[in-house]
N, C-alpha and C positions, 0 to 999 in steps of 0.2 A: 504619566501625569496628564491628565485631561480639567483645565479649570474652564466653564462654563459661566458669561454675565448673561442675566435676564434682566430688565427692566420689570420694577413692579410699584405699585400706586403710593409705597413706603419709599425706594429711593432703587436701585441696584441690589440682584440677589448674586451674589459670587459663589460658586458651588465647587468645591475640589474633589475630584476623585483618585485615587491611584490604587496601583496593585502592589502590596507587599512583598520587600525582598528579606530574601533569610537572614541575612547581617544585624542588623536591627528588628528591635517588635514595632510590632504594625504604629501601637501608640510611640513610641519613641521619632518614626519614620513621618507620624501624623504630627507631634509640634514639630519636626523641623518646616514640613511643608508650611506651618501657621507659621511663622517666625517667617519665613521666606514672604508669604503674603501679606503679612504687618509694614514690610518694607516699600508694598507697591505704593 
């Protein structure tokens, strides 16, 4: 998991990236990541 802030002239860009593991699909894998960043 690699999440990236940039400063931009609208407010903060938060950018998430990850690599997909086999247990889960990628989408399944990607709300958890959003749920988990809801909480920051």
């Amino acid at each position: 998991m690699r999440i990236t802030f940039s400063e931009t002239e609208q407010g903060i860009r938060v950018v998430e990236a990850f690599e997909a593991e086999d247990e889960l699909s990628a989408e399944q894998q990607r709300q958890g990541w959003q749920r988990i960043l809801k909480h920051f």
